[in-house]
C-alpha positions as CSV (number, residue, x, y, z in Angstrom):
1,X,-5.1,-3.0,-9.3
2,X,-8.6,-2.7,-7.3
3,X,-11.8,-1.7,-8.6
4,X,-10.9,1.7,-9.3
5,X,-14.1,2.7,-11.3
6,X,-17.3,1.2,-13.1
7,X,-17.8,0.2,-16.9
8,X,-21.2,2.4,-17.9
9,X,-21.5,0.9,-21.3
10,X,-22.3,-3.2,-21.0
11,X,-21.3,-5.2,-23.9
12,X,-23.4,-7.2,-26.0
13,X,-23.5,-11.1,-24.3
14,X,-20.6,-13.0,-24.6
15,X,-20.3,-16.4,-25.3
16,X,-24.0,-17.2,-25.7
17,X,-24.0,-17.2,-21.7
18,X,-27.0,-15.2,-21.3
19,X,-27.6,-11.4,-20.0
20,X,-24.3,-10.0,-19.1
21,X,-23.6,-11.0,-15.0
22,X,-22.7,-7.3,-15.0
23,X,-25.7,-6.0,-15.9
24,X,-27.5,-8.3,-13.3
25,X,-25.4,-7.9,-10.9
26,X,-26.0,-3.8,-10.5
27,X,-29.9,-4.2,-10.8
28,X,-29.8,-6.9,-7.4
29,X,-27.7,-5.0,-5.5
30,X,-29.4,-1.9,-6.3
31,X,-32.6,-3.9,-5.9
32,X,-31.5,-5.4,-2.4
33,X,-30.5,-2.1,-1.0
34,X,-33.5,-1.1,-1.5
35,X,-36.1,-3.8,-0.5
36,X,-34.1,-4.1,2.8
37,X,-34.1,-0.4,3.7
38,X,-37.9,-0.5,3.3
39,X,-38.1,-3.2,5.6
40,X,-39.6,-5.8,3.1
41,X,-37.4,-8.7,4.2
42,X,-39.2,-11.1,1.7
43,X,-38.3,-9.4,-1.4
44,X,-34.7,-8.5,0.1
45,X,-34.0,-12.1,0.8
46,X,-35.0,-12.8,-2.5
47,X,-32.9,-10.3,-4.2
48,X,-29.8,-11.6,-2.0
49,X,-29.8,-15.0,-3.3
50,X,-30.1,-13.8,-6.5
51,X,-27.1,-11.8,-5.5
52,X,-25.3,-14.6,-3.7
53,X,-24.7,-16.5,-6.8
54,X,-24.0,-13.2,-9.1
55,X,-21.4,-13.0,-6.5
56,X,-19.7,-16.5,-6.2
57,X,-21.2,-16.6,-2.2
58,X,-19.2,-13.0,-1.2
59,X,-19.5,-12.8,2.8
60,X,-20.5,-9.9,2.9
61,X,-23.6,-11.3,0.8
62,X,-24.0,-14.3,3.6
63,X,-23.8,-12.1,5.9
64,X,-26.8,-9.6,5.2
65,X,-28.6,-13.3,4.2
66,X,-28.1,-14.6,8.1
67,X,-29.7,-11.2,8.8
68,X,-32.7,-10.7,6.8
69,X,-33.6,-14.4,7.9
70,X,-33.1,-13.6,11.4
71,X,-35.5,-10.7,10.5
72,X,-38.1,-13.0,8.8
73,X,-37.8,-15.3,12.1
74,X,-36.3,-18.4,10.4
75,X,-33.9,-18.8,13.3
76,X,-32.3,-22.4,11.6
77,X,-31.6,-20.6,8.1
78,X,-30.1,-17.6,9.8
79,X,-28.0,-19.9,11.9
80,X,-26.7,-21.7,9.1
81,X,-25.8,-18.0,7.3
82,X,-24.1,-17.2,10.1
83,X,-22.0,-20.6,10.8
84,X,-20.9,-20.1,7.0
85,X,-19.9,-16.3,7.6
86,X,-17.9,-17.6,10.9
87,X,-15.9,-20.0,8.8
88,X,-14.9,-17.4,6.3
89,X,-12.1,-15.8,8.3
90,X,-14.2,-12.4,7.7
91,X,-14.8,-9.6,10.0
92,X,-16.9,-7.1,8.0
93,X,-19.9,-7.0,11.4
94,X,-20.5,-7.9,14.6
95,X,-23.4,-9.9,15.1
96,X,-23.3,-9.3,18.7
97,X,-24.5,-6.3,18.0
98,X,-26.9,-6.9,15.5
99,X,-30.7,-6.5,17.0
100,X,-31.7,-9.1,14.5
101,X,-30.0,-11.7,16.4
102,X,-30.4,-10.2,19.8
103,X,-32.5,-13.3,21.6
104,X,-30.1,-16.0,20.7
105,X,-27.0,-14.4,22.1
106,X,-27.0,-16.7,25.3
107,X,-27.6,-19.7,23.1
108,X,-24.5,-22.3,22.9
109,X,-25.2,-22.3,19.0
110,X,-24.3,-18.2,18.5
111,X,-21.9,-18.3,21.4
112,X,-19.4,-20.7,19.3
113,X,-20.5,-18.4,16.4
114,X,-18.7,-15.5,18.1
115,X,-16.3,-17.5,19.2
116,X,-15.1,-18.7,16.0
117,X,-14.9,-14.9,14.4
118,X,-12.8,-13.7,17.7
119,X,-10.6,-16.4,16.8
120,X,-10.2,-15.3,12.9
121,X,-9.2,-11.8,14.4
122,X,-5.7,-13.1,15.8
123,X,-2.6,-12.3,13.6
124,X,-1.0,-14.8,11.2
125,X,2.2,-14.9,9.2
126,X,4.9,-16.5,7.5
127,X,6.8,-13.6,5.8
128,X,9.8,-11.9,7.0
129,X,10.9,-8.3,5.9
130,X,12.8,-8.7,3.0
131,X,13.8,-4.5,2.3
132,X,12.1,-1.9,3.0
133,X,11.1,1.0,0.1
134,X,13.5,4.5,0.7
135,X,10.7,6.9,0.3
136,X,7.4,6.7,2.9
137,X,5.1,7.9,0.0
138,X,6.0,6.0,-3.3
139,X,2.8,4.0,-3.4
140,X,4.0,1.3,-4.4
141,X,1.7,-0.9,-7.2
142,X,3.2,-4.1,-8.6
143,X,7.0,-5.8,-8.3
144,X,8.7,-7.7,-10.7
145,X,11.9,-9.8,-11.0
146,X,14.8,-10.0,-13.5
147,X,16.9,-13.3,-12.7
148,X,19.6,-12.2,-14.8
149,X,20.3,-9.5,-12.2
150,X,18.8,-10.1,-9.3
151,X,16.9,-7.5,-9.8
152,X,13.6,-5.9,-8.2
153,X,11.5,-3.6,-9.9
154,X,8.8,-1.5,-8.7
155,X,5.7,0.6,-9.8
156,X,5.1,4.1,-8.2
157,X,1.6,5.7,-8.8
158,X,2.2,8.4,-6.4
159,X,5.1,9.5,-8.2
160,X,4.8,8.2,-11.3
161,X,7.9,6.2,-12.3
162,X,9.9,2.9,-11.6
163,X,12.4,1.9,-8.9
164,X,14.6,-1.0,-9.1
165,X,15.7,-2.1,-6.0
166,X,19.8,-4.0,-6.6
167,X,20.9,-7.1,-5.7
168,X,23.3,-5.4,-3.5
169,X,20.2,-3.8,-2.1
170,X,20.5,-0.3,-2.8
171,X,17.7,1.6,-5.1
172,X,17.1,3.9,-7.5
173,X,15.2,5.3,-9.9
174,X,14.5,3.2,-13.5
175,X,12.1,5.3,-15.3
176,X,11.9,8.6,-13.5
177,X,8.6,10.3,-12.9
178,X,6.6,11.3,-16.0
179,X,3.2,12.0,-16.4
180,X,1.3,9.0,-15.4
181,X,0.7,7.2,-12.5
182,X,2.9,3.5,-13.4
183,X,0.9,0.5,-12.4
184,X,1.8,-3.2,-13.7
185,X,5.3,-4.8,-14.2
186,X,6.1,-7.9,-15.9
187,X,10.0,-8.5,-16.8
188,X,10.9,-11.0,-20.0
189,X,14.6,-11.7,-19.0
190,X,14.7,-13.5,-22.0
191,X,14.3,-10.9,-24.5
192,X,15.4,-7.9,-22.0
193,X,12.0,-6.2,-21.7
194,X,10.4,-4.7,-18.8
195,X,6.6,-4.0,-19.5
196,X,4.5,-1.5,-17.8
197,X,0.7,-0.1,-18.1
198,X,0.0,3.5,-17.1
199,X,-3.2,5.1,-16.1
200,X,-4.3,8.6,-15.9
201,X,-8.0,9.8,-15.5
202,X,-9.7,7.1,-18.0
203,X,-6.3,7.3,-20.4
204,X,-4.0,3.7,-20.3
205,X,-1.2,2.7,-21.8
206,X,0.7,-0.5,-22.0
207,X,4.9,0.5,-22.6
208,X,7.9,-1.3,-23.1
209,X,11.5,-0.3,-21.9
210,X,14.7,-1.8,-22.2
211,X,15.2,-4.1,-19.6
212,X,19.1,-2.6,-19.3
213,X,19.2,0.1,-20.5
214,X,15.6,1.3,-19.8
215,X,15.1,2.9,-23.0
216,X,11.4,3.0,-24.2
217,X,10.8,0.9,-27.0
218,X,7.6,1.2,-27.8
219,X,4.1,2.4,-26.4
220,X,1.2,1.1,-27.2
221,X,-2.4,3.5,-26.8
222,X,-5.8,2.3,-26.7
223,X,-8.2,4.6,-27.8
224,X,-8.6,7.9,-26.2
225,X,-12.2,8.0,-27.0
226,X,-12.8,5.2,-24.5
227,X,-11.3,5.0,-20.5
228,X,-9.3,2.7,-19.4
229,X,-7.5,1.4,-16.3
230,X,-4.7,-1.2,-17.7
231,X,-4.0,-2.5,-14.6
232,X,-2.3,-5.9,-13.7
233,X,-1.0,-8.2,-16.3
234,X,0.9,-11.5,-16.7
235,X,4.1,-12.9,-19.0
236,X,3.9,-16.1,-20.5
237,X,6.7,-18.1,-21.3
238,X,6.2,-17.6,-24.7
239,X,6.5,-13.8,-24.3
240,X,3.1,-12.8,-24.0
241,X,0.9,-11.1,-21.9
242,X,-2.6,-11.2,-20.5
243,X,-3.5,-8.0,-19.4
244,X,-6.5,-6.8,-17.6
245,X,-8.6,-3.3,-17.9
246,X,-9.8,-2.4,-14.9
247,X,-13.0,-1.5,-15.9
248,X,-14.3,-4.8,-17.4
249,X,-11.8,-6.1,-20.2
250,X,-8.9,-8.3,-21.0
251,X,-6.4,-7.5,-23.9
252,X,-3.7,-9.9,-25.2
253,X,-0.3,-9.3,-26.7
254,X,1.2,-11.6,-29.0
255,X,5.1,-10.4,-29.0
256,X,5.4,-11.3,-32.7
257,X,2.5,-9.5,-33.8
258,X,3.3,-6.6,-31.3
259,X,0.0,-5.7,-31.0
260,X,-3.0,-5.3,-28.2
261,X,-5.8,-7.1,-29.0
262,X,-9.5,-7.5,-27.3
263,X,-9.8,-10.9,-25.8
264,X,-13.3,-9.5,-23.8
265,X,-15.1,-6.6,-23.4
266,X,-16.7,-4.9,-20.3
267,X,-19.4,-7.5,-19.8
268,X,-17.7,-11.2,-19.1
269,X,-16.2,-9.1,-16.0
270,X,-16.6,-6.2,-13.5
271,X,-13.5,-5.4,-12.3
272,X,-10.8,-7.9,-14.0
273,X,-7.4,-8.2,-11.7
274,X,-4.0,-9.9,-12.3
275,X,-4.8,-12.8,-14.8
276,X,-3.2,-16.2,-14.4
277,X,-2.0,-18.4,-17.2
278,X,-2.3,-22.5,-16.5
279,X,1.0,-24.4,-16.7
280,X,0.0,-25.5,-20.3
281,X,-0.8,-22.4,-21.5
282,X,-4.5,-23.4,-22.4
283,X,-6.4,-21.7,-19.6
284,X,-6.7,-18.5,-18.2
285,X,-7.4,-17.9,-14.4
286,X,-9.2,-14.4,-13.6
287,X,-10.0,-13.3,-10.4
288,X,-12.6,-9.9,-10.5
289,X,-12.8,-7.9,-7.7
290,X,-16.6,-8.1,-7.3
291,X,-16.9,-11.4,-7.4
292,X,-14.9,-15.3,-7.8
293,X,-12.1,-16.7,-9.9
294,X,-13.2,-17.1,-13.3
295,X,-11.6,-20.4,-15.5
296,X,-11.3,-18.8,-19.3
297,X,-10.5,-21.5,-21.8
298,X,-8.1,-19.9,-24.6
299,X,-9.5,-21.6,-27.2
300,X,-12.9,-21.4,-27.2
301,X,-13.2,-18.1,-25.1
302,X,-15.6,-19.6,-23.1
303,X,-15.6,-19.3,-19.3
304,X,-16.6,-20.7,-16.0
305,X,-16.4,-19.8,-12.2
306,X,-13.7,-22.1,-10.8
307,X,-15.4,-24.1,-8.1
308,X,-14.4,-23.3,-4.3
309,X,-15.5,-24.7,-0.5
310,X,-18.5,-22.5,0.7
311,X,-16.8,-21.0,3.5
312,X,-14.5,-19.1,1.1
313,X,-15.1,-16.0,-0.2
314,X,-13.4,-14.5,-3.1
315,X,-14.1,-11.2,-3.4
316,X,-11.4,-8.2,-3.4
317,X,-8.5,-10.4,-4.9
318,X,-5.7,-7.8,-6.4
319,X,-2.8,-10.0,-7.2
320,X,-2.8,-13.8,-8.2
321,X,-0.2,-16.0,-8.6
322,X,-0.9,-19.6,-10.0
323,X,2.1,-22.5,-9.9
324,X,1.8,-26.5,-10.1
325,X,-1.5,-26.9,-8.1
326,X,-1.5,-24.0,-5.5
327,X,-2.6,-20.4,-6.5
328,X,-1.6,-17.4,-3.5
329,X,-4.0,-14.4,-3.9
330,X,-3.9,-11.3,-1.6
331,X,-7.4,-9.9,-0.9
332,X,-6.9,-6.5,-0.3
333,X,-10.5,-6.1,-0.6
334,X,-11.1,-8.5,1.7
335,X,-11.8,-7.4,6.0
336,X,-9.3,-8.2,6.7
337,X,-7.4,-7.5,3.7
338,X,-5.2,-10.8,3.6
339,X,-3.7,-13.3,1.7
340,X,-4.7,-16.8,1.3
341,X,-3.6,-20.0,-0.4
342,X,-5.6,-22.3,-2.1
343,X,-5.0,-25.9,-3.5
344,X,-6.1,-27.2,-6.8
345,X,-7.4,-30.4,-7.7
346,X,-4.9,-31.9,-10.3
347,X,-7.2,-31.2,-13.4
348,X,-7.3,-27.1,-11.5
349,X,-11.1,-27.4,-12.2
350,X,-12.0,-26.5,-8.5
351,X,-10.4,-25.5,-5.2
352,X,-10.2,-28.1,-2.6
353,X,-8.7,-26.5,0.2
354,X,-7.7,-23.2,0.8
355,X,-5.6,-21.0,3.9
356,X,-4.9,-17.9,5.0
357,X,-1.3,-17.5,5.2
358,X,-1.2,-13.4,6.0
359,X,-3.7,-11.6,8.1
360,X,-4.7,-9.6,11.0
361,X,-1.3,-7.3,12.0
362,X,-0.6,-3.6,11.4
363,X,2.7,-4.4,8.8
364,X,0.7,-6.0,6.4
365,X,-1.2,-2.4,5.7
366,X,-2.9,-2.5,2.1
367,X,-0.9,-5.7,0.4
368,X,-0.6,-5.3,-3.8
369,X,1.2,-7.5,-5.6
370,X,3.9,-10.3,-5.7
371,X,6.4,-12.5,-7.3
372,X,7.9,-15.8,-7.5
373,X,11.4,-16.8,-7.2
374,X,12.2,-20.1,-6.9
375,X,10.3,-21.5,-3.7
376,X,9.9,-17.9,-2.3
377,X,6.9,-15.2,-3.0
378,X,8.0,-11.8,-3.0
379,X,5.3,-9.5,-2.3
380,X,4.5,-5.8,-1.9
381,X,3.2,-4.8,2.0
382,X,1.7,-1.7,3.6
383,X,1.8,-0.5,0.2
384,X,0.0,3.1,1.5
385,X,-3.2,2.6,-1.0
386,X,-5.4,2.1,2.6
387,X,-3.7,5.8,4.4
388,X,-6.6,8.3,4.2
389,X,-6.8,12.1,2.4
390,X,-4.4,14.3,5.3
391,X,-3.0,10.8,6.8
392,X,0.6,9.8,7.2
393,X,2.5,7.4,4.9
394,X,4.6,4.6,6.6
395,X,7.5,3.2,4.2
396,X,6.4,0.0,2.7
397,X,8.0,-3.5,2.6
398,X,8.8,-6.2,0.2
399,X,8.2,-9.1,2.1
400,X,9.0,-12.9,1.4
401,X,7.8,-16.3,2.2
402,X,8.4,-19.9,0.9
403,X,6.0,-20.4,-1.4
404,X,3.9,-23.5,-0.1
């Protein structure tokens, strides 16, 4: 799930690790915005470098930095912005159009500048169509997998229920529509369980059906007092799940205990997507849509932004997928929205190299969600989240590729 709102009320500081990020972050952005609509490039630069490292080095941040230094006259440090930006596979401006950088377009420097984003404009993928969704305008969320059955499962938030797509490739309904919108899937094929979370102005809900039979076992509410946006979530092979609130925390669920508990509150994160458990269970990986990839040891609750090359930006992630040393994310909050792999270091303490595997072609639409079978990601395309208010829905796709 995308950043779908904001968390007004900042928890105390975690960890010991200073003034919520949170909290910083909104008064530099704010604080930018401003300084550089007034024209006072000195304090706007130094509100974006402030902002650049709240942000894990976002493009879009870069970006606006090449500019303001452009505006300040330091032609070397814009340059260098702007030979980052070019690397990021990003097209969120056009510099040729930019005043700011209007003497140096005839200069072979900014020439191979706009060269390199023309190039990150041409289409790329490795997926083929692997069934396409029966109804145009299911909005289609997340996508899980029973092995068992061969099974696909599906979340609708624009009609609120759950399709299951058959190993001989028909569908139909496995929760009909009810009241709110459905949003994350995770299937224990072990112990027959399909989870789901639900969300409905500010009210969540994390339920469990039957994965057979898809009786509803048990709900579980979080406090109606407080909104919520329980929104992606992963299954551990213990039975557990990791699941994240939309609007700033991440709740666990120990099966035995069959209960949600608070791992953080709004204030370790912004906008907390699909969670990623490490292959020893000791670490959690959390990408937040604002911002980078957060490394959460379990144990200690302590955290760190996983390390990645400079030309990568990691804002927008909605779904992440970690396995052995390679995590796939798709950025649909990304220009383009895409998805991208990225390679590990064996210790996964930082990200050596990284790829963009889907990008740049009209099927792709608004990508959500996947999941892996075997060596092949399954994931949700043209999902419908990007058609605007009056617009026309195109079915969606589950596409597959081999998982590199």
């Amino acid at each position: 799930m995308r950043f779908v709102g904001l968390a007004f009320a900042i928890a105390a500081v975690s960890m010991g690790q200073g003034r919520p990020w949170t909290e910083q972050y909104l008064e530099e952005a704010g604080a930018a915005n401003k300084t550089c609509a007034a024209k006072d490039f000195a304090g706007c630069r130094d509100h974006l470098l402030r902002l650049k490292d709240l942000a894990d080095g976002r493009g879009d941040v870069i970006y606006r930095l090449a500019r303001v230094e452009a505006s300040l006259g330091n032609r070397p440090a814009a340059m260098a912005y702007l030979a980052l930006y070019s690397r990021m596979g990003l097209h969120l401006a056009d510099p040729d159009a930019e005043e700011a950088f209007a003497a140096w377009k005839d200069t072979p420097d900014f020439q191979a500048i706009l060269d390199r984003l023309k190039a990150a404009t041409a289409p790329v993928t490795r997926s083929q169509v692997f069934a396409t969704l029966p109804e145009k305008d299911l909005l289609p969320e997340d996508i899980a997998y029973d092995p068992a059955t061969g099974r696909f499962f599906l979340s609708s938030v624009r009609h609120r229920k759950i399709v299951v797509r058959r190993k001989d490739g028909s569908f139909a309904n496995f929760v009909p529509e009810g009241e709110h919108a459905m949003m994350a899937l995770a299937a224990d094929a072990r112990r027959r369980w399909l989870w789901a979370t639900t969300v409905d102005e500010g009210k969540s809900t994390l339920q469990k059906f039957h994965l057979d039979s898809a009786k509803l076992l048990r709900r579980y509410d979080l406090p109606a007092a407080e909104k919520h946006e329980l929104g992606d979530m992963t299954l551990s092979p213990a039975g557990d799940l990791y699941i994240s609130d939309g609007l700033g925390a991440v709740y666990f669920l120990d099966h035995t205990r069959d209960r949600l508990e608070l791992v953080f509150g709004p204030g370790t994160f912004r906008s907390p997507q699909t969670p990623a458990l490490s292959p020893d269970g000791r670490r959690l990986f959390v990408p937040d849509y604002s911002r980078g990839i957060s490394v959460v040891d379990l144990a200690t609750k302590k955290w760190k932004l996983l390390a990645h090359p400079p030309d990568l930006s990691l804002g927008g992630i909605d779904g992440m997928y970690l396995s052995g040393r390679t995590i796939v994310a798709i950025q649909n909050g990304a220009a383009p929205a895409r998805l991208i792999g990225m390679h590990l270091d064996a210790g996964l303490t930082r990200i050596l190299t990284w790829e963009i595997i889907e990008a740049n072609w009209p099927g792709l639409g608004d990508a959500t969600h996947g999941v892996r079978v075997g060596d092949q990601f399954y994931f949700i395309a043209n999902s419908g989240w990007d058609v605007k208010p009056g617009g026309t829905f195109e079915p969606a796709t589950i596409r597959r590729l081999t998982w590199q």
